[in-house]
SETIVEX-733321 format. One line per 10 residues: number of its first residue (from 1); their letters; for each residue x, y, z of C-alpha. Coordinates in pm, whole numbers, plus 50000, padded with zeros to 5 digits. Layout:
<rs>
NUM) a) X,Y,Z ~ ...
</rs>
This chain:
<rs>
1) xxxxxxxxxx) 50000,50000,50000 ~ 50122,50373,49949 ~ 50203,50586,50247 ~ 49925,50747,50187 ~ 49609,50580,50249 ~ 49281,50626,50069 ~ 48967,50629,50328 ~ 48626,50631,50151 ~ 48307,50659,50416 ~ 48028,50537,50304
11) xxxxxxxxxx) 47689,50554,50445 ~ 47459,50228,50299 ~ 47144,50345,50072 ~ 46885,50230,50324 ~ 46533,50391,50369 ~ 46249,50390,50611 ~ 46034,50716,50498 ~ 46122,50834,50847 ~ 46376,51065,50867 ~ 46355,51181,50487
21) xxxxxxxxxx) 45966,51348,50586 ~ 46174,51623,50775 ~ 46464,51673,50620 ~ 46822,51555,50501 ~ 47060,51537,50750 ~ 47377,51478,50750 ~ 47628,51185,50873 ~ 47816,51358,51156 ~ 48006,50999,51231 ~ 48142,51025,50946
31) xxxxxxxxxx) 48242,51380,50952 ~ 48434,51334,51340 ~ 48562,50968,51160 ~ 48699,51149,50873 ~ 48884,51451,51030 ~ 49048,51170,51242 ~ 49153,50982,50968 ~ 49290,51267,50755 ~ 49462,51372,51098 ~ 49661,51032,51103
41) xxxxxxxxxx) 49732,51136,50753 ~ 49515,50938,50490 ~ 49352,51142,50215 ~ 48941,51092,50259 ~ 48629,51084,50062 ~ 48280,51081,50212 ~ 48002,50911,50031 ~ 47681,51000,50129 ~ 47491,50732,49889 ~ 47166,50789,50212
51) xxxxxxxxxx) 47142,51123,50097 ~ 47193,51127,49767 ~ 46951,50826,49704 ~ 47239,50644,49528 ~ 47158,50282,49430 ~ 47372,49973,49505 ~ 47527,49972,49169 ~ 47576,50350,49154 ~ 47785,50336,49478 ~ 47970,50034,49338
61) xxxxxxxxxx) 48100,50238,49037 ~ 48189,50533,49281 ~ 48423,50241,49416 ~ 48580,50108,49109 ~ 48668,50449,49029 ~ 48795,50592,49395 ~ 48982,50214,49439 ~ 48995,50312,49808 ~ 49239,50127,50060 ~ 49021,50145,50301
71) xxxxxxxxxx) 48628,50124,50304 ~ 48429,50200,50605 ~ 48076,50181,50655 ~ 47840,50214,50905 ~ 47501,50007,51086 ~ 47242,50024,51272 ~ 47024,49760,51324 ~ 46788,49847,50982 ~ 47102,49922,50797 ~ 47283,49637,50855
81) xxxxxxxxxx) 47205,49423,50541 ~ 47265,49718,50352 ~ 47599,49758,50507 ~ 47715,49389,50375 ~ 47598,49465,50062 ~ 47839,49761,50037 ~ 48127,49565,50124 ~ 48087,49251,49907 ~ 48037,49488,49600 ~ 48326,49672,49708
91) xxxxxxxxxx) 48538,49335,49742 ~ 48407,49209,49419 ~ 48530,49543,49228 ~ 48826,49602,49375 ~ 48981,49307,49574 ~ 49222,49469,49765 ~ 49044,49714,49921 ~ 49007,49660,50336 ~ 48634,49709,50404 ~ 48518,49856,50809
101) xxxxxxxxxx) 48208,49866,50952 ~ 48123,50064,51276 ~ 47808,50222,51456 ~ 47584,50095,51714 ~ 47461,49676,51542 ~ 47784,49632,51455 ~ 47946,49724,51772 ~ 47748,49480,51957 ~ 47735,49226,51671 ~ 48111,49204,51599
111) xxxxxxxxxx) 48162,48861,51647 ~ 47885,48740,51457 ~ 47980,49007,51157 ~ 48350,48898,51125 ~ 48230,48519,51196 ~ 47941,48533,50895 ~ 48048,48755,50673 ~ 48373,48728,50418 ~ 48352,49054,50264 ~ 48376,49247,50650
121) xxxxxxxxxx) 48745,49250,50716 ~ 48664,49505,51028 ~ 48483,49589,51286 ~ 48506,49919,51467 ~ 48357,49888,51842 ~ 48207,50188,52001 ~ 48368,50540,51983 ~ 48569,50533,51682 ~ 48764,50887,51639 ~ 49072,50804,51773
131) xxxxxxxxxx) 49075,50368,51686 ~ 49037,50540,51294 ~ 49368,50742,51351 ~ 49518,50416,51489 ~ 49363,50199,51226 ~ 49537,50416,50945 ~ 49817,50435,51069 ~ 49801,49994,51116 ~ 49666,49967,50794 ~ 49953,50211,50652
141) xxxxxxxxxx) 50230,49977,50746 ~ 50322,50162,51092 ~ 50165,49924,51310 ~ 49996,49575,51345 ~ 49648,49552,51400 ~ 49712,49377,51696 ~ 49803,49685,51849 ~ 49500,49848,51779 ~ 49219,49902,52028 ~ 48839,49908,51996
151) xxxxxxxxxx) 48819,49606,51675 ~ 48778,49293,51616 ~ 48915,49149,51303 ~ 48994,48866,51115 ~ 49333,48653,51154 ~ 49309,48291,50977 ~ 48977,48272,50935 ~ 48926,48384,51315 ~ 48739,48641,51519 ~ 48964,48843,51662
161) xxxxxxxxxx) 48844,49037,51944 ~ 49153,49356,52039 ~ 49112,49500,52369 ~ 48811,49747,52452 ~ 48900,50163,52404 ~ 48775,50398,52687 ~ 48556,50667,52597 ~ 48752,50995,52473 ~ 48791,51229,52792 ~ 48781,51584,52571
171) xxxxxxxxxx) 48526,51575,52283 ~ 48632,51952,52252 ~ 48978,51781,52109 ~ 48766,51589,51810 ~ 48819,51732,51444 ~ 48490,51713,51257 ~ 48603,51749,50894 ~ 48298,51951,50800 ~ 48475,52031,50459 ~ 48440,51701,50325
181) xxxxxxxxxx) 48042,51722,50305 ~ 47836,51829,50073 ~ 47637,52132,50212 ~ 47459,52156,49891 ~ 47225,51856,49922 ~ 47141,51919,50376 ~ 46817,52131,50439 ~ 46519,52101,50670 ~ 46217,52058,50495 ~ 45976,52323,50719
191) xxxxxxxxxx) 46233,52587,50614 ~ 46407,52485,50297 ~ 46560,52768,50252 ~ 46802,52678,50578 ~ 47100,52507,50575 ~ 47058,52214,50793 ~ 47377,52110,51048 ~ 47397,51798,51282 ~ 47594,51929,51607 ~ 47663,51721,51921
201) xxxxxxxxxx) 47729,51909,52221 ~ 47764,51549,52446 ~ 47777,51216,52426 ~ 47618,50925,52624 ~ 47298,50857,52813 ~ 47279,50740,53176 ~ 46888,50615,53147 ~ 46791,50260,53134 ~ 46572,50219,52894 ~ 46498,49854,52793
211) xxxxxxxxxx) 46430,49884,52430 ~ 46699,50140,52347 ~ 47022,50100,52227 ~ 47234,50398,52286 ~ 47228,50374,52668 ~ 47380,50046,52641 ~ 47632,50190,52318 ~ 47732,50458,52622 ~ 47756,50236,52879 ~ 47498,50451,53114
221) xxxxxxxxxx) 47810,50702,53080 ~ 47727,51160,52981 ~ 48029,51333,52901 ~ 47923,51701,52781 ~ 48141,51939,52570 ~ 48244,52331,52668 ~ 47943,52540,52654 ~ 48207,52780,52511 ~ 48300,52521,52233 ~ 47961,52428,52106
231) xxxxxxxxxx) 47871,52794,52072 ~ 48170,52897,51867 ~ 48107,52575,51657 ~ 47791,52709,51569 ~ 47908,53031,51497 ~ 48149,52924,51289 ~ 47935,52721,51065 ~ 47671,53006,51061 ~ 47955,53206,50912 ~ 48110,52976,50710
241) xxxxxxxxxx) 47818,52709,50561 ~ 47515,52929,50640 ~ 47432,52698,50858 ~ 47050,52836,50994 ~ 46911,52518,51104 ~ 47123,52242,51372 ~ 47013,51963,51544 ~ 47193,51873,51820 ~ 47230,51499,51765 ~ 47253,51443,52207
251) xxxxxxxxxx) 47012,51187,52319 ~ 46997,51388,52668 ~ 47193,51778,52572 ~ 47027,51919,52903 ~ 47155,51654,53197 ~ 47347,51879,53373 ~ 47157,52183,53423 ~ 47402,52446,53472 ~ 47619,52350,53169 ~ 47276,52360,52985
261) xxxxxxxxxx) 47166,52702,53137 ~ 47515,52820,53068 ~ 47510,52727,52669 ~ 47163,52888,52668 ~ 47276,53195,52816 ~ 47606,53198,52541 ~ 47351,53126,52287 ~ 47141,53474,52382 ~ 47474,53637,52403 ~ 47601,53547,52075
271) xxxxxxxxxx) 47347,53596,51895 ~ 47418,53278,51662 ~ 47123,53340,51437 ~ 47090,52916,51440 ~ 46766,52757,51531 ~ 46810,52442,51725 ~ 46653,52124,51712 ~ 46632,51889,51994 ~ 46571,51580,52202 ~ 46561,51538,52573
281) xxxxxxxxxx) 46368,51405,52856 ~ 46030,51438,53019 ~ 46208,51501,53390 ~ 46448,51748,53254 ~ 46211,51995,53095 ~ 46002,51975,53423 ~ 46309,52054,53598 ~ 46379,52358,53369 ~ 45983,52542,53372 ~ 46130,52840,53517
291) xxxxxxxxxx) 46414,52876,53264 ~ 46215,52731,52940 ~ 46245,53122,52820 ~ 46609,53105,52773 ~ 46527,52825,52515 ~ 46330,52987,52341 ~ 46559,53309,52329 ~ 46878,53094,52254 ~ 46700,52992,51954 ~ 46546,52645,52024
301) xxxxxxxxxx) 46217,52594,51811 ~ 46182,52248,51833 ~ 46177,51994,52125 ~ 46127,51612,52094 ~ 46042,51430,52378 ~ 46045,51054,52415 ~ 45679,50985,52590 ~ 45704,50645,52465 ~ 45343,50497,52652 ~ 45057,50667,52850
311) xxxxxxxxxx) 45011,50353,53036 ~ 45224,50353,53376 ~ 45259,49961,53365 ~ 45407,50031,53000 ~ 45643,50285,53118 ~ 45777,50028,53377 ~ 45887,49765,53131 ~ 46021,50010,52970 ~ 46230,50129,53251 ~ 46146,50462,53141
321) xxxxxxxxxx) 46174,50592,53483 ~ 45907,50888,53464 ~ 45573,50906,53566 ~ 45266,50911,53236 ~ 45112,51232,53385 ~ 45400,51389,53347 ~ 45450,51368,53006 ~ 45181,51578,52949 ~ 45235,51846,53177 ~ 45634,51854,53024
331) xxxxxxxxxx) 45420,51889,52684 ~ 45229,52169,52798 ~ 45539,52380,52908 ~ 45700,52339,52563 ~ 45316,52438,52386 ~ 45335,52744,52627 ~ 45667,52873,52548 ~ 45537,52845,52183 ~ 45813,52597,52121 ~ 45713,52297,51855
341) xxxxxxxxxx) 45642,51970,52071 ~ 45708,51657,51930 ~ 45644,51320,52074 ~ 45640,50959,52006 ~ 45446,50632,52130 ~ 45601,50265,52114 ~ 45337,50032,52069 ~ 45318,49648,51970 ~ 45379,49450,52302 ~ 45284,49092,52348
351) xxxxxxxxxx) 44924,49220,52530 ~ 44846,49495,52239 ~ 44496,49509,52107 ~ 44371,49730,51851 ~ 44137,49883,52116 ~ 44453,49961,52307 ~ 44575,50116,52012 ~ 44294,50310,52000 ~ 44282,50444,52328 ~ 44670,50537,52300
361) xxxxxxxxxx) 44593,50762,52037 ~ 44273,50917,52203 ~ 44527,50983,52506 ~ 44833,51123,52321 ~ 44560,51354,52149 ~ 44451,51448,52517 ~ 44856,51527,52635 ~ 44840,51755,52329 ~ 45179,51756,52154 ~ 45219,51918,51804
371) xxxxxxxxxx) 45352,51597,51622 ~ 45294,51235,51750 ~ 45424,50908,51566 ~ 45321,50626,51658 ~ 45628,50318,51649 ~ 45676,49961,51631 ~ 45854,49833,51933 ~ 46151,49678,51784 ~ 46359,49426,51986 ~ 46751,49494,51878
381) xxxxxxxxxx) 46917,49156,51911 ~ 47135,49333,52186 ~ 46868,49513,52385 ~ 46772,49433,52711 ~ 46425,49389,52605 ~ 46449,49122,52346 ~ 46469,48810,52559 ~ 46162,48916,52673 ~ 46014,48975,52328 ~ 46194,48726,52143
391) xxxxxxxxxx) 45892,48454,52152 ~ 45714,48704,51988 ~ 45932,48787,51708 ~ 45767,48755,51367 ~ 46027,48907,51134 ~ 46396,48809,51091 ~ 46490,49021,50852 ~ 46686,49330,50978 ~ 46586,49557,50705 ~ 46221,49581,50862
401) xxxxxxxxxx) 46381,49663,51197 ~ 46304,50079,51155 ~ 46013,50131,51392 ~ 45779,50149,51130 ~ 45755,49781,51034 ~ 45586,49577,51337 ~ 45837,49260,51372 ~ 45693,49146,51679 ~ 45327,49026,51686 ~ 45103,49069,51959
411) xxxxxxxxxx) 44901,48757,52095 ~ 44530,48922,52001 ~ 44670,49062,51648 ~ 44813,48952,51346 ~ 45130,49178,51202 ~ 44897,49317,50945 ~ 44636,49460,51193 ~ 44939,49583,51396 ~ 45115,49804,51037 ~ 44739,49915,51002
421) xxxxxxxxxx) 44676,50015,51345 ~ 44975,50211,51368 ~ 44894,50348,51038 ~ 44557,50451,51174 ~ 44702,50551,51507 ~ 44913,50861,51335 ~ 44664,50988,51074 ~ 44420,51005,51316 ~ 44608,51232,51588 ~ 44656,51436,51254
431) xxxxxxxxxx) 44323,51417,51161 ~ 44233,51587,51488 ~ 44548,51810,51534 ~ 44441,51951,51156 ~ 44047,52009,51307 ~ 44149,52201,51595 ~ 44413,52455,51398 ~ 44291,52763,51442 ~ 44381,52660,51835 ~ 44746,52717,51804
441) xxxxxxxxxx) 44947,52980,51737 ~ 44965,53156,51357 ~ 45357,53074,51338 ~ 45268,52707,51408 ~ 44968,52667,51197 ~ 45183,52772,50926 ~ 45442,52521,51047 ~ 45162,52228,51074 ~ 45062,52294,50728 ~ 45398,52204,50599
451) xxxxxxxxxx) 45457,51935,50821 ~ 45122,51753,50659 ~ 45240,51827,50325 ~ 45592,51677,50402 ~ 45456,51382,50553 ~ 45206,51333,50207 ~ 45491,51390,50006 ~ 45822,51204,50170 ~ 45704,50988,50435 ~ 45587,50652,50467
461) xxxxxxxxxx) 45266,50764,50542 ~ 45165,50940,50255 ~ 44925,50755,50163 ~ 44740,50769,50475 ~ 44820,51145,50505 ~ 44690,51241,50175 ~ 44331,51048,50259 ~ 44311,51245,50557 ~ 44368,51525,50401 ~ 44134,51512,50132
471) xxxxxxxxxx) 43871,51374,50368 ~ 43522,51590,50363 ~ 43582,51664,50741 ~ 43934,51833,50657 ~ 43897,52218,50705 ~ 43864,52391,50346 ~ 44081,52645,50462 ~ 44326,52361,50487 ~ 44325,52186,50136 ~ 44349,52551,50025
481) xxxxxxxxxx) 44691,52594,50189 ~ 44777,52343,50060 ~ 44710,52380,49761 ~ 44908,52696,49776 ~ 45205,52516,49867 ~ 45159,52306,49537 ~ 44988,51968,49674 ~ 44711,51858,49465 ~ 44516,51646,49661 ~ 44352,51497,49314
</rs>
């Protein structure tokens, strides 16, 4: 191999008609992996074939004509077939090349990965900044990859599992290689006209929640950047990328209240002029009523919160550790701070009925949030959940796996009542979020507009969406927005 290596990231081309409704984001794992790469000196090329809606074959040529060293990839759960596919197309057109794959499945999946497939040479296991700088340098001749921690690879047909990597101490030392994206193609649907960033401002999550994998990725561990740091970051990509629109990408930003209040506060200061998009929990925004201003001041328009059930028994197998009432008075503090609310419900256990169902989404309409989707529990083969689940499961086949598929059937319903309930269970709450418009706010009945005709036009729900919106019950006022906004409704 040359001394210098050639690194090409590439994410696979899979697709729900989730996260496409809202917007197209960005692979920020890629963007920290390939500043770390190019750090340890290898030139890089990111591949966004997600975004870009690239085909199989069309990444495949991208291959044959890069002829990368080194291929890395990336899976969750749902992408994981996808991933494979990547890397025995890449073997098959160019034979030499050394083919990684990383991200949460495949961190907890290594051995089976390196065990059943040929084509994966290796597997990255949790944080990966600084094993890619060691894994170039390895794979450049410098070092054996023996020496390298946080993989397991193959040696003589053998798993080999290295020793485990502790998690980086100073994320403010990680080089995101923003460069090497194409800002062109990342905007957020509601307001297309803004350039859409992913920013994480901390890693980790110390809940327990039994279906979920990222507490269990993070080992129940929160390590938070520099309030200082995250606030320059986004002023620098304001100034440089016109960057109007970031999500923060932290599963729980606000943990530690006064390093929350404290980027808040930098966020009024500064002025960024970058709306923020954001997940956290129930507890914390209850914690926070009497400082919910400063969100909206430093700019945060958008808050998801992961409800998850309004049964209490629910919540406990869960291990959600809140209490259902208080999901709805957490929902009410973001509605009166004029802040979009955004919510989800898992549904699908063994005891579901479709009268359950039903009385979820009568509920969830009662707690009152702005947007409600209504998921599939899905057991990953690594959560705690799934030993619980896995008499249940009905669908082997990882592809499905995206919370929008039901893979685990219920004892009282088949798997096609289940996909039609849940299918009911969202255009419904939309149904009577759309009645009861003229209830909310001018700047968010502008906003729900768009998010119905985003959801009939690049969701998975369209078709659902678009019956409910041309039903006879639908508000004229309503199909004539939309029709503004260039939805025929037929």
């Amino acid at each position: 191999m040359r001394n210098r290596l050639k690194v090409m990231m590439v994410t696979p081309p899979y697709h729900s008609g989730v996260v496409e409704s809202a917007g197209v984001w960005m692979p920020l794992n890629f963007t920290y992996l390939a500043g770390h790469a190019r750090r340890a000196g290898a030139e890089v090329r990111i591949l966004d074939a997600m975004s870009l809606f690239l085909s199989h074959d069309q990444i495949t040529a991208e291959v044959e004509r890069y002829k990368p060293d080194v291929l890395c990839t990336t899976a969750i759960t749902a992408m994981e077939p996808d991933a494979r596919e990547v890397c025995r197309n890449a073997k098959r057109v160019h034979p030499p090349v050394i083919t990684v794959m990383g991200n949460v499945h495949a961190t907890f999946m290594h051995t089976q990965l390196i065990n059943e497939e040929p084509a994966l040479d290796i597997v990255v296991r949790g944080e990966g900044e600084k094993t890619m700088e060691d894994l170039v340098h390895a794979l450049s001749g410098k070092a054996g990859l023996g020496s390298v921690a946080g993989i397991t690879w193959r040696s003589g047909g053998t798993a080999v599992i290295n020793m485990a990597r502790d998690f980086e101490e100073d994320l403010d030392g990680l080089t995101p290689a923003w460069d090497l994206l194409d800002w062109s193609i990342y905007k957020y649907r509601p307001h297309p006209e803004g350039q859409l960033a992913i920013v994480s401002s901390s890693r980790g999550c110390r809940q327990r929640c039994s279906f979920c994998s990222q507490q269990k990725f993070w080992e129940r561990t929160w390590r938070g950047r520099r309030p200082e740091a995250v606030v320059e970051e986004l002023a620098f990509l304001r100034k440089h990328y016109n960057v109007q629109v970031a999500m923060l990408s932290d599963e729980t930003p606000t943990v530690n209240r006064a390093r929350w209040e404290r980027l808040l506060d930098l966020m009024i200061e500064r002025n960024t002029g970058v709306e923020l998009l954001m997940e956290t929990r129930v507890d914390d925004i209850l914690r926070d009523e009497d400082i919910l201003y400063k969100y909206v001041k430093a700019g945060v328009s958008h808050v998801y919160l992961g409800v998850e059930s309004t049964s209490q028994d629910t919540l406990d197998l869960y291990k959600k550790d809140t209490k259902a009432a208080h999901g709805k008075r957490a929902i009410e503090l973001i509605n009166q701070h004029g802040m979009v609310s955004e919510t989800s419900f898992v549904l699908g256990t063994p005891g579901e009925t479709v009268e359950s169902i039903r009385r979820t989404v009568e509920l969830a309409q009662w707690y009152g949030p702005d947007m409600a989707f209504f998921l599939a529990i899905t057991p990953w083969p690594y959560a705690d959940l799934y030993e619980e689940l896995k008499s249940h499961i009905a669908v082997t086949d990882y592809r499905h796996y995206n919370l929008v598929e039901p893979v685990v059937q219920p004892d009282k319903m088949s798997l096609a009542e289940m996909q039609r309930e849940l299918h009911r269970a969202t255009g419904h709450f939309f149904m009577h979020k759309f009645m009861h418009l003229e209830q909310l706010p001018p700047a968010k009945q502008d906003f729900m507009i768009r998010v119905l005709k985003l959801l009939i036009e690049h969701s998975y729900l369209g078709k659902e969406m678009r019956e409910m919106a041309g039903h006879a019950a639908m508000p004229p006022q309503i199909r004539e927005l939309l029709g503004k906004l260039g939805l025929s409704l037929g």
